[in-house]
C-alpha positions in Angstrom: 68.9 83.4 118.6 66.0 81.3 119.1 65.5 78.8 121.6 63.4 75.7 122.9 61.2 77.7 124.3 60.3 80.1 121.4 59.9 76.8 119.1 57.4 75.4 121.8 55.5 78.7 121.9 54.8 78.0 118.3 57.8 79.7 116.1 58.0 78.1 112.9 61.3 76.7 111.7 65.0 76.9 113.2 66.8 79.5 111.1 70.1 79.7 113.2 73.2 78.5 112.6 73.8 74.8 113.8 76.7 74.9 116.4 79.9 72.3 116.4 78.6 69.2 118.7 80.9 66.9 120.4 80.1 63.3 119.6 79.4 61.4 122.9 82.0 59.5 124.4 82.0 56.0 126.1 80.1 53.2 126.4 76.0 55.0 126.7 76.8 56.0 123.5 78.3 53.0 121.3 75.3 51.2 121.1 75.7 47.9 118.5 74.2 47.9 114.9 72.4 44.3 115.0 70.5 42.4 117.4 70.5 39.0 117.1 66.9 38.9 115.3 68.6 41.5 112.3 71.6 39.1 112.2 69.5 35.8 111.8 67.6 37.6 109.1 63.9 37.4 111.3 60.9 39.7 110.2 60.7 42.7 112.8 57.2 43.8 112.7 55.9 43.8 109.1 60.0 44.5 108.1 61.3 41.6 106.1 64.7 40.7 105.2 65.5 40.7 101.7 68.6 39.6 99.4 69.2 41.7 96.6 69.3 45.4 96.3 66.3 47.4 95.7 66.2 51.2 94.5 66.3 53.1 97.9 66.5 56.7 99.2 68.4 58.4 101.6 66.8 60.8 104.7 69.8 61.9 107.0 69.0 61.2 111.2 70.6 63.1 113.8 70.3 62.1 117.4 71.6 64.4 120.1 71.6 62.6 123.8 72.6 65.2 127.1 73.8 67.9 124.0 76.3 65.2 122.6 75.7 63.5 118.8 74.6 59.9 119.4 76.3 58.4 115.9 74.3 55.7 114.3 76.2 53.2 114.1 76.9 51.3 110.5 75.5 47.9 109.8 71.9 48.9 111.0 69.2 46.7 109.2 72.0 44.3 107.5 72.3 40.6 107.8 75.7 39.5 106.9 74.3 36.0 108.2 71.3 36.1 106.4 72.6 37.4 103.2 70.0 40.4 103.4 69.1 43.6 104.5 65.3 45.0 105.8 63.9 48.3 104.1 65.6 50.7 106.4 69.7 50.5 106.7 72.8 52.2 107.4 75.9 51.4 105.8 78.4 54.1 107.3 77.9 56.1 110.9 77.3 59.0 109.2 73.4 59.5 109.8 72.1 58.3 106.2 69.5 56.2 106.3 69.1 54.3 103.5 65.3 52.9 102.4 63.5 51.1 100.0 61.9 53.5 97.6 57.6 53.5 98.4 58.5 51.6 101.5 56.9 54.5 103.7 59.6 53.7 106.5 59.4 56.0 109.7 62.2 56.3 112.3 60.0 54.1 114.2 61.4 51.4 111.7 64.9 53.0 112.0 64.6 51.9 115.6 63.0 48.4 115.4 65.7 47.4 113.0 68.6 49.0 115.4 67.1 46.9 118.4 66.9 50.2 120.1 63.8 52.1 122.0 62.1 55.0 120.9 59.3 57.1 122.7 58.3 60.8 123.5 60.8 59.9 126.4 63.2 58.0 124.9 66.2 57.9 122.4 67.9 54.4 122.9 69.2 54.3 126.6 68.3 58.2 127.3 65.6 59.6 129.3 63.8 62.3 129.2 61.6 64.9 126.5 62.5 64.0 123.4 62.1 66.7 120.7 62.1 66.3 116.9 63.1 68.6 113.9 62.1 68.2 110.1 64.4 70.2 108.0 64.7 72.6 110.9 60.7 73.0 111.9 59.6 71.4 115.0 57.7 67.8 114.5 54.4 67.9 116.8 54.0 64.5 116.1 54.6 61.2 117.7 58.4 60.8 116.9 58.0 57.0 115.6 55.8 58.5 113.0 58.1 60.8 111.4 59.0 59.6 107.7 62.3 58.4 106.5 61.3 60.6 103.4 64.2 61.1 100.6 66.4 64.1 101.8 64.8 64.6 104.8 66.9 66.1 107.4 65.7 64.4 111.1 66.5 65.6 114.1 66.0 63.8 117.5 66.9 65.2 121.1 67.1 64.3 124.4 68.5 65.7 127.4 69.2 69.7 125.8 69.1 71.2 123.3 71.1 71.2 120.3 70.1 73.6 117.2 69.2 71.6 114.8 70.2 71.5 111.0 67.8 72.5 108.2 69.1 70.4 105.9 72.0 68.1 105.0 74.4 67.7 102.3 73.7 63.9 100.2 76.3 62.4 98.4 75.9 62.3 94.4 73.9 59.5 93.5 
């Protein structure tokens, strides 16, 4: 079985089994879907709220905080007020991430939607390394600048580790 510190040492992908994860319970991990600027429908960066619903694509985001699943919570990157949603969305707690086709969203843009922070030492109210997977290889990469590519399978962990999956399983459609 391969660990953190063989993937650090340079191995090349994850190829073991993922293990059952609890989800994370109370508050630290319910974090809301929209900030006030997603719910008035306010450009975040150069992300714009748009009515209407263009061709998108999915990637799948998994976020492990202190070896517990942090769920993405639905609504991300929707404006029930506005009557709009930005480029990058999610519209069940399931992990899909929904983006406009050519977009060229990166979980950076996950994040600034979600009202959440993101750095090489933070996943939303966690602290601490975080380490990133891409379809089970290891992301040397700033973690912002990974792409919300259709069917990727993203990985994000803080706090332990969690084997990550190589891939994920996308609805028909």
């Amino acid at each position: 079985m391969r660990t953190l510190a063989v993937l650090a040492a340079g191995a090349a992908c994850v190829n073991v089994a993922p293990v059952p994860t609890p989800i994370g319970n109370g508050p630290r991990y319910r974090l809301a879907a929209a900030p006030a600027v997603v719910a008035a429908g306010a450009a975040i960066g150069r992300l714009r709220c748009s009515p209407g619903d263009a061709s998108r694509i999915e990637a799948h985001v998994e976020l492990f905080a202190d070896k517990r699943a942090l769920l993405l919570p639905t609504g991300i990157g929707v404006s029930r007020q506005g009557g709009c949603s930005y480029p990058v969305r999610t519209e069940a707690p399931t992990g899909v991430v929904q983006t406009v086709a050519g977009a060229k969203a990166t979980v950076a843009d996950l994040f600034a939607v979600w009202g959440q922070p993101l750095s090489a030492d933070r996943i939303a109210g966690f602290r601490g390394p975080v380490h990133a997977w891409v379809g089970g290889c290891p992301w040397t990469g700033s973690v912002g600048s990974i792409p919300l590519a259709r069917h990727a399978e993203i990985v994000l962990e803080v706090g332990g580790y969690v084997p990550p999956h190589r891939s994920f399983i996308f609805p028909p459609g």
